[in-house]
N, CA, C and O atoms as a MOPAC input file, in Angstrom:
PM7 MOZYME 1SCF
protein

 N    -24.17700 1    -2.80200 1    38.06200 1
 C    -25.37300 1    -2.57100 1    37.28300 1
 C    -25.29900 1    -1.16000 1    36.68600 1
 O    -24.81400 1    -0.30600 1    37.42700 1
 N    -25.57900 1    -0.89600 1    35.84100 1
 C    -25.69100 1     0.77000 1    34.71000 1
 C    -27.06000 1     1.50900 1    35.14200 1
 O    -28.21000 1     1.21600 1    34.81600 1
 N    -26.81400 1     2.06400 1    35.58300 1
 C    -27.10000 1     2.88000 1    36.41900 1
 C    -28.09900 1     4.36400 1    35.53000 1
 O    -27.62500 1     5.42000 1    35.94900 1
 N    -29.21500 1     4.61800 1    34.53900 1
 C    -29.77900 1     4.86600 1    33.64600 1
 C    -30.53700 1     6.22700 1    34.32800 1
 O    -30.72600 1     7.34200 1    33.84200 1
 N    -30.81600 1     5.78800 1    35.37300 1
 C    -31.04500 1     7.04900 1    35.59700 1
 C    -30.80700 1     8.80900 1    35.74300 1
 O    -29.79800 1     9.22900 1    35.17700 1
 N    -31.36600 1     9.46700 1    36.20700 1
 C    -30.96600 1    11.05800 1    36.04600 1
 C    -30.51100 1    11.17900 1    37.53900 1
 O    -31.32200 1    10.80700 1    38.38700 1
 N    -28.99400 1    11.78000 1    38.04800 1
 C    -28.44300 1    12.22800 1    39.13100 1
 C    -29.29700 1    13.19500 1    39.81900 1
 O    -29.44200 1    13.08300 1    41.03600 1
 N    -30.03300 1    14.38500 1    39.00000 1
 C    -30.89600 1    14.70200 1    40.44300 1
 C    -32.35700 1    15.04200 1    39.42100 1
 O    -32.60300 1    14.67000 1    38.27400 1
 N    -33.19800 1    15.93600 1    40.41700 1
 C    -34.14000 1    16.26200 1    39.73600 1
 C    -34.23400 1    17.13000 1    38.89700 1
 O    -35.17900 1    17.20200 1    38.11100 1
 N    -33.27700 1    17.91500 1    38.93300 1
 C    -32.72800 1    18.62000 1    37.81900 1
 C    -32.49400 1    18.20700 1    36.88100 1
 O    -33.07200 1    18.54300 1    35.84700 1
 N    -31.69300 1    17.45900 1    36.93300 1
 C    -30.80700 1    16.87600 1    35.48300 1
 C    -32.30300 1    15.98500 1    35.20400 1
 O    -32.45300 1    15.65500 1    34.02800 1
 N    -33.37900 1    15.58100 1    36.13600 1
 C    -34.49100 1    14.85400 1    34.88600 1
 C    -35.38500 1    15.95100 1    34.05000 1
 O    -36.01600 1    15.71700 1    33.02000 1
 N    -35.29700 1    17.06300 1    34.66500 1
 C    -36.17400 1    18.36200 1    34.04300 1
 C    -35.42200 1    18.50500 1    33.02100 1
 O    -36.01200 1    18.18900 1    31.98800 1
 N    -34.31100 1    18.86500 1    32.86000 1
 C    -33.51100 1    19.03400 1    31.78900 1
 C    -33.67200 1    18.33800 1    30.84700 1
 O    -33.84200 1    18.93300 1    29.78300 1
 N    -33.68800 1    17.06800 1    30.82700 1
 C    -33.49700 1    16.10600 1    29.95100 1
 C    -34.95800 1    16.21900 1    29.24900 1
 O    -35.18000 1    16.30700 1    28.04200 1
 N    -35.76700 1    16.19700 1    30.16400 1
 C    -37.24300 1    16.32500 1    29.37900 1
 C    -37.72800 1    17.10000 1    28.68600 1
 O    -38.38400 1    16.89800 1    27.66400 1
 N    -37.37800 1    18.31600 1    29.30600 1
 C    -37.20600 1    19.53000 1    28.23800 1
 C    -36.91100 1    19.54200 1    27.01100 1
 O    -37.43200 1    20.04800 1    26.01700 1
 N    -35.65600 1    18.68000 1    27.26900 1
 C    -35.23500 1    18.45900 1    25.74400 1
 C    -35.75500 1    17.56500 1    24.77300 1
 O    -35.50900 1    17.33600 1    23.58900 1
 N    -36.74900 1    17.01600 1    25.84000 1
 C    -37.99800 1    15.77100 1    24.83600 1
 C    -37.97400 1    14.66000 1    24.59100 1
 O    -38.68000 1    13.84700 1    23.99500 1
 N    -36.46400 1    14.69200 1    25.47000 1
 C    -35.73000 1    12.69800 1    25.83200 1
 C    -36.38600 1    12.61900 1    26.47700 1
 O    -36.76500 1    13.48500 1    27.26500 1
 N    -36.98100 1    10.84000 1    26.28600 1
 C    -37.32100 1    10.04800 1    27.15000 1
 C    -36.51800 1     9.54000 1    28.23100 1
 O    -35.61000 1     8.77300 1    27.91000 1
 N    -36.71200 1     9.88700 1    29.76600 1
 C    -35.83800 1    10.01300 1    30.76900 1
 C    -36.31300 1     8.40900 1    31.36100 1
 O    -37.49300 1     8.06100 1    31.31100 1
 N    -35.37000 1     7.62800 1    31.84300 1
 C    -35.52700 1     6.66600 1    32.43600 1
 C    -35.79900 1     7.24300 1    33.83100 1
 O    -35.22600 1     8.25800 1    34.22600 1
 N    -36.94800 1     6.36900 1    34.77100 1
 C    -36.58900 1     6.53100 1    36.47100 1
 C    -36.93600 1     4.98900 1    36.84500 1
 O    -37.97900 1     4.47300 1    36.44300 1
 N    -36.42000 1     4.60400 1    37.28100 1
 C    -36.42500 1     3.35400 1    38.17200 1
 C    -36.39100 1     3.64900 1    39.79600 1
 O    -36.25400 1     4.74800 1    40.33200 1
 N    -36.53300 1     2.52800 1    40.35100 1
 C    -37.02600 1     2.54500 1    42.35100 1
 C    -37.16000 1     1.31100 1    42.21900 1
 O    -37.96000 1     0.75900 1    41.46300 1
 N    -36.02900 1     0.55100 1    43.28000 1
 C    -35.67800 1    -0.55800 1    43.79900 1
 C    -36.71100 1    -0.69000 1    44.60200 1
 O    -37.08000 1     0.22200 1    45.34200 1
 N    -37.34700 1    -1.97700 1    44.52900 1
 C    -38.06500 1    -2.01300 1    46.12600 1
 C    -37.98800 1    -3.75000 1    46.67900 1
 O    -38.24100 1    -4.80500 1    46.09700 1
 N    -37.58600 1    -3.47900 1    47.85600 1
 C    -37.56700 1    -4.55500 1    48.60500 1
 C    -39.05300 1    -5.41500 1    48.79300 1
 O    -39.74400 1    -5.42200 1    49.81100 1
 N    -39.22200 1    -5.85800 1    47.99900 1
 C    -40.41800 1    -6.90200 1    48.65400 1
 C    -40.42300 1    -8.04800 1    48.94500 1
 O    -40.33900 1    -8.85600 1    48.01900 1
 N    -40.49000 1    -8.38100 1    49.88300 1
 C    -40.10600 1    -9.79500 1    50.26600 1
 C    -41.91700 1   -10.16800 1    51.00900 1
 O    -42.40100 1   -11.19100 1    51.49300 1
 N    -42.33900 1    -9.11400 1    50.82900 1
 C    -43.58600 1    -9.42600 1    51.07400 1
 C    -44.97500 1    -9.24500 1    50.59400 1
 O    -46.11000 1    -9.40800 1    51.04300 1
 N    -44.38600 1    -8.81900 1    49.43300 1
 C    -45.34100 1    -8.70800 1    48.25400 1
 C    -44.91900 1    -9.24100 1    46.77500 1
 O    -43.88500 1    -8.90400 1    46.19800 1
 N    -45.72800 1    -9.97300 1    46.35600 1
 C    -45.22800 1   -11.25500 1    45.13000 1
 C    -45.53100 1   -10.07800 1    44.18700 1
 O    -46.17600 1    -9.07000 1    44.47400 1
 N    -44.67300 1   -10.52500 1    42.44800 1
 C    -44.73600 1   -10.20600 1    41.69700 1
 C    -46.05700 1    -9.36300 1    40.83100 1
 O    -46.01500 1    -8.24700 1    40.31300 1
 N    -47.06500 1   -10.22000 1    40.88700 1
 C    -48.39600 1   -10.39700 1    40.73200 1
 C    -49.03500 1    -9.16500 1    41.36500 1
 O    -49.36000 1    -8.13700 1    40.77000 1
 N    -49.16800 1    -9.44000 1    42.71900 1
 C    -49.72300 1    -8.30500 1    43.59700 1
 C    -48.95500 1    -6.70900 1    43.15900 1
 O    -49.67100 1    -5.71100 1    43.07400 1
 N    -47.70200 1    -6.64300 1    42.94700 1
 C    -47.06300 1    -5.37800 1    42.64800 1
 C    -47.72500 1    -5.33700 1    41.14000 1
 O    -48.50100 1    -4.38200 1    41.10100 1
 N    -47.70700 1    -5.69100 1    40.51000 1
 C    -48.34100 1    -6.01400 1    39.28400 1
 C    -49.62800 1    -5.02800 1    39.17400 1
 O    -49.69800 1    -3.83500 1    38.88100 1
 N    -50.75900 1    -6.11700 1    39.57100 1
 C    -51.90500 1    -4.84700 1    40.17900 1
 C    -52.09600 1    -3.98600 1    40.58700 1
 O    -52.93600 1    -3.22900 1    40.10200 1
 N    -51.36700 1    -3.68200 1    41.73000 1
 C    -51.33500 1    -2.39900 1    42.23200 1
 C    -50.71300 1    -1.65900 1    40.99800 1
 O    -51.63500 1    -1.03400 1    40.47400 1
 N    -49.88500 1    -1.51700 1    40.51000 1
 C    -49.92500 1    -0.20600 1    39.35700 1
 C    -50.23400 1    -0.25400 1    38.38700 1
 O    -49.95400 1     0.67100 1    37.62500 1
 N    -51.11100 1    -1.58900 1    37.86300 1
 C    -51.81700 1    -1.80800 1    36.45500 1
 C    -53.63200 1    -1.51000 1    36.75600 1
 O    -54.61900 1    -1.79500 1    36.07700 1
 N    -53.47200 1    -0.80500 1    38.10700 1
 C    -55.26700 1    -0.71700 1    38.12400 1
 C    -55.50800 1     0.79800 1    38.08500 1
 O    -54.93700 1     1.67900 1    38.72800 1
 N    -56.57300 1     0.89800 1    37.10000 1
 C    -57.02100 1     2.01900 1    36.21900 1
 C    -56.27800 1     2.01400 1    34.98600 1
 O    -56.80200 1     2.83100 1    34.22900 1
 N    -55.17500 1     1.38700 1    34.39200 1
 C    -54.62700 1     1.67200 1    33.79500 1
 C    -55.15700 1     1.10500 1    32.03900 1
 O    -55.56200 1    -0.05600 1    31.97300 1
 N    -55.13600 1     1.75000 1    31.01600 1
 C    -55.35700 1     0.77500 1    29.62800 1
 C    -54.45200 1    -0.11200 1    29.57200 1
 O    -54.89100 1    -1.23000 1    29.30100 1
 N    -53.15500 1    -0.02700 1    29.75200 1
 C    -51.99500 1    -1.11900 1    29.31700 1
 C    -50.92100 1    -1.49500 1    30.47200 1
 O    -50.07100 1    -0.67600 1    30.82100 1
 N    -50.97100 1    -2.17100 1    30.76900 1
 C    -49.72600 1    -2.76500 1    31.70400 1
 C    -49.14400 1    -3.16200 1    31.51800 1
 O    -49.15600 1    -2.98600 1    30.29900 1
 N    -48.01900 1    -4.01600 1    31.78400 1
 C    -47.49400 1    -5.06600 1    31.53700 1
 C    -46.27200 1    -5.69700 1    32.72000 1
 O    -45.48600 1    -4.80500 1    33.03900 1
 N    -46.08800 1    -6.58600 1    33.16800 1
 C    -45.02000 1    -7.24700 1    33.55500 1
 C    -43.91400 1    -8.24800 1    33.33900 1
 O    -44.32400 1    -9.38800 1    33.12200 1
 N    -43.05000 1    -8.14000 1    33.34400 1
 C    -41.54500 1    -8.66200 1    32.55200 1
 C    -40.81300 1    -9.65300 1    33.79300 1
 O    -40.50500 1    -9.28500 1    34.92700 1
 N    -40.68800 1   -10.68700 1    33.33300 1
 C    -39.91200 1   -11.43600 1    34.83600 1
 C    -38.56800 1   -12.29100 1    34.35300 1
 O    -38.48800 1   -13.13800 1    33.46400 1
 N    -37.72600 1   -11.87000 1    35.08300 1
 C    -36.44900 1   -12.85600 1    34.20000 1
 C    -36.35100 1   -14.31300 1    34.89900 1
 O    -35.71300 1   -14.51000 1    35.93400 1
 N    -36.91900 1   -15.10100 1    34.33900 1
 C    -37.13500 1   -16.57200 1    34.61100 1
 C    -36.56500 1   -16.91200 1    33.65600 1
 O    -36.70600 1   -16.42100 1    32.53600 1
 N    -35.57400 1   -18.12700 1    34.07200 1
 C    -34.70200 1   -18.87600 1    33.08000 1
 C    -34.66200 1   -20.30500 1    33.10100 1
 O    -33.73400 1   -20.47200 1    33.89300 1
 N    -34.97800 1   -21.26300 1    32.82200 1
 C    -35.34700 1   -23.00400 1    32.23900 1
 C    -36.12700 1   -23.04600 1    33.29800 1
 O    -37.13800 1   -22.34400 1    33.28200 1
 N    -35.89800 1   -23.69800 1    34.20800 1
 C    -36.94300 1   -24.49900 1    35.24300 1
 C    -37.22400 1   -23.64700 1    36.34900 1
 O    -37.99900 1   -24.09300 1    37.19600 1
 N    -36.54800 1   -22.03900 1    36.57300 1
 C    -36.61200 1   -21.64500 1    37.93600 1
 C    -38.42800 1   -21.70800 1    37.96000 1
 O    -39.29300 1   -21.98100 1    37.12700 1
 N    -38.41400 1   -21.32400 1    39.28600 1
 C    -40.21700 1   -20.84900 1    40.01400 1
 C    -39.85700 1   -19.67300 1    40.29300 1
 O    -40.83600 1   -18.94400 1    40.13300 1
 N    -38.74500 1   -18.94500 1    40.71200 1
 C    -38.60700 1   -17.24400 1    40.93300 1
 C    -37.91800 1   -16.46800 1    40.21300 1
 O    -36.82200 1   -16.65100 1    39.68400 1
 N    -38.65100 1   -15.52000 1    40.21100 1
 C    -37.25300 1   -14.50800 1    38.86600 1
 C    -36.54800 1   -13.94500 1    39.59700 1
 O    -37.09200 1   -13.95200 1    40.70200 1
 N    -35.33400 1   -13.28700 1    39.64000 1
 C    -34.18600 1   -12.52400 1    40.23500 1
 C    -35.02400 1   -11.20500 1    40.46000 1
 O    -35.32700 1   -10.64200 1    41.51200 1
 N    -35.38200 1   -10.79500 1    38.77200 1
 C    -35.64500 1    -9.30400 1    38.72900 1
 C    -37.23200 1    -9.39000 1    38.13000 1
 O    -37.55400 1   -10.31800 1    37.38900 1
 N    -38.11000 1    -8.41700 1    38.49300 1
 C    -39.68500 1    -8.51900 1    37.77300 1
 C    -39.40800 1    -6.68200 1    37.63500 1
 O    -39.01400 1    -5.80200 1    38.40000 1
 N    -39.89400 1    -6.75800 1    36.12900 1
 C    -39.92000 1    -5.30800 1    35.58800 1
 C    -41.45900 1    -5.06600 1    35.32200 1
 O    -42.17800 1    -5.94800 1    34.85200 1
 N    -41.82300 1    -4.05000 1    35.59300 1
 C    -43.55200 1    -3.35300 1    35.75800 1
 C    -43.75400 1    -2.28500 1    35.39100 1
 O    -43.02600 1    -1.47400 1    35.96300 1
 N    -44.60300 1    -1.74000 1    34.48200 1
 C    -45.32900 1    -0.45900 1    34.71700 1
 C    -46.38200 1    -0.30800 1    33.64200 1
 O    -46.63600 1    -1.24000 1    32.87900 1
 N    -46.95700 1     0.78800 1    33.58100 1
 C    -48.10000 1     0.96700 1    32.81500 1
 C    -48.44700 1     2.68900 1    31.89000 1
 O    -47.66600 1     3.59100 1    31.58700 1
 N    -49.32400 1     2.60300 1    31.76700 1
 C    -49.20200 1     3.64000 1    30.83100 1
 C    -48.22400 1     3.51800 1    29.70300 1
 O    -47.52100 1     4.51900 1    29.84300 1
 N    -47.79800 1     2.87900 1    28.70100 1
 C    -46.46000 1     2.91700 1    28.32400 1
 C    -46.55500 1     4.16400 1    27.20400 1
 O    -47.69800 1     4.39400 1    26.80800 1
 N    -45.36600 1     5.08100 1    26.59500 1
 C    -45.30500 1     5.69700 1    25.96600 1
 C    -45.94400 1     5.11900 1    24.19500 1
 O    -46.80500 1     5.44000 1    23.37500 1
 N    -45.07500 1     4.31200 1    24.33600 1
 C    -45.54200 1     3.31000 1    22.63100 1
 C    -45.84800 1     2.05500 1    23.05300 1
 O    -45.31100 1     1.52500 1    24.02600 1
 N    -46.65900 1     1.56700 1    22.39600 1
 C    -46.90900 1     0.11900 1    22.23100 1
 C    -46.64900 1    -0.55600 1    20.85800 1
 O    -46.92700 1    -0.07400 1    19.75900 1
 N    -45.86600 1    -2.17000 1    21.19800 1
 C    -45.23700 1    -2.54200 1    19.55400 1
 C    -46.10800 1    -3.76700 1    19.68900 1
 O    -46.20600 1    -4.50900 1    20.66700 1
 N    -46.78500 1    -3.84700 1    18.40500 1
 C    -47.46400 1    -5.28900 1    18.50800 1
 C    -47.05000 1    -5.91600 1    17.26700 1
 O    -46.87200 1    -5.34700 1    16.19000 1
 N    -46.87800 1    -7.49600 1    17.60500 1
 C    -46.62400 1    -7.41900 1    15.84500 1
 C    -47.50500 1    -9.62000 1    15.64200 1
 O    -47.70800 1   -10.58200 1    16.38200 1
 N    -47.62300 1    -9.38100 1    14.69100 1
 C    -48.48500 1   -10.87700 1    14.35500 1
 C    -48.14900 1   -11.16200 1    12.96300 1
 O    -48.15600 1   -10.39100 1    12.00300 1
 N    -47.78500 1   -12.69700 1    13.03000 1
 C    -47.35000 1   -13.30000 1    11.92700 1
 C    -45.69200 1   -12.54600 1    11.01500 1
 O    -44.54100 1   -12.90600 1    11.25800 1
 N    -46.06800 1   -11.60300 1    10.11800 1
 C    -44.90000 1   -10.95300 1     9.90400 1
 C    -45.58300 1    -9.23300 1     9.68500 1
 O    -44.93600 1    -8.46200 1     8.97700 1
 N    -46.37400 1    -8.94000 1    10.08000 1
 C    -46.97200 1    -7.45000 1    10.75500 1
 C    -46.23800 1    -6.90700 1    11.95000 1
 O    -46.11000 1    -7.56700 1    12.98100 1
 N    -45.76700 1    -5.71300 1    11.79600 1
 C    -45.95500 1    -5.09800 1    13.10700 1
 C    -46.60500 1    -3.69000 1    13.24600 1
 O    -46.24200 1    -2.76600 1    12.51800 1
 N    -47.14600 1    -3.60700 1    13.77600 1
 C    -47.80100 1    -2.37700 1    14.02700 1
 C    -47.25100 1    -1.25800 1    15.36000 1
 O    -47.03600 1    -1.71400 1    16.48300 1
 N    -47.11700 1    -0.16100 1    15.12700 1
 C    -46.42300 1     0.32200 1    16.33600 1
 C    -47.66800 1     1.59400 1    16.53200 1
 O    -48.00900 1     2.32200 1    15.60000 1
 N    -48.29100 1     1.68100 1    18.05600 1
 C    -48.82200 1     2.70000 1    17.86600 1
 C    -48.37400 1     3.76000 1    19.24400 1
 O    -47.97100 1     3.30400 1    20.31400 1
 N    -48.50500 1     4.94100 1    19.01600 1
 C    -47.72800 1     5.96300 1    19.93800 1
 C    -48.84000 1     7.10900 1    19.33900 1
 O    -49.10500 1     7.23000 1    18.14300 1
 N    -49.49700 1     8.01200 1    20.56200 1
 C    -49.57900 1     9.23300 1    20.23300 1
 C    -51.40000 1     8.97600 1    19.61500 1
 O    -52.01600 1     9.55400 1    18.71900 1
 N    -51.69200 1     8.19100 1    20.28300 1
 C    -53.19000 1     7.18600 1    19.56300 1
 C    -53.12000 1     7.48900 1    17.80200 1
 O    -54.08100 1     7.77800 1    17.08900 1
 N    -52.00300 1     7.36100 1    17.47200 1
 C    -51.63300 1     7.12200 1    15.60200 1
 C    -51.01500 1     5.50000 1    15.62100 1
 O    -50.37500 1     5.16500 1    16.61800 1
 N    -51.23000 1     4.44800 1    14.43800 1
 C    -50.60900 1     3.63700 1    14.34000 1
 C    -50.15200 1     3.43900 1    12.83300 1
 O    -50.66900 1     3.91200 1    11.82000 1
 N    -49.10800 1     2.66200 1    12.94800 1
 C    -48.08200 1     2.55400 1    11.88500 1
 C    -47.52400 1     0.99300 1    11.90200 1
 O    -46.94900 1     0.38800 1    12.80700 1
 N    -48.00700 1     0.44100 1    10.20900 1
 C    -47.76800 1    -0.99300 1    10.17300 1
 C    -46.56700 1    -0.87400 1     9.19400 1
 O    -46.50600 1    -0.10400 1     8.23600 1
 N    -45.28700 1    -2.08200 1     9.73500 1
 C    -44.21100 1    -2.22700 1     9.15300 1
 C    -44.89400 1    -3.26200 1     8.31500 1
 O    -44.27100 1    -3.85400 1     7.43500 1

């Protein structure tokens, strides 16, 4: 797996500094907390959440469920609109 993250906490200060958007990811074992429930827990208080699950034809479980909130930009797009807004400014393609 590619491995995106920053080697220490340094190298993520650095990077931010420089005004890149730094990836951090954290594996977590849950075998006892469903998708859903992790879900909530970090989408409460939040304006925007979202959760991502890699489900493919008929499964019932995803391998991997991707989560978080607050997002930097949001892309919305309808019919042949898209609107991207970041920075509470928006911008229609």
């Amino acid at each position: 797996m590619l491995d995106l993250q920053p080697a220490s906490f340094e190298d993520f200060l650095r990077e931010a500094k420089r005004g890149n958007v730094v990836p951090v990811v954290r594996s977590v074992l849950a075998d006892l907390q469903t998708p859903v429930g992790a879900f909530l827990r970090v989408a409460e208080g939040a304006r925007y959440a979202f959760l991502l699950e890699s489900i493919e034809g008929g499964e019932r479980v995803a391998r991997y469920s991707f989560l978080g909130a607050n997002p930097e930009m949001i892309v919305r797009g309808r019919g042949d609109v898209t609107i991207i807004e970041r920075n509470g400014e928006q911008e229609t393609l």
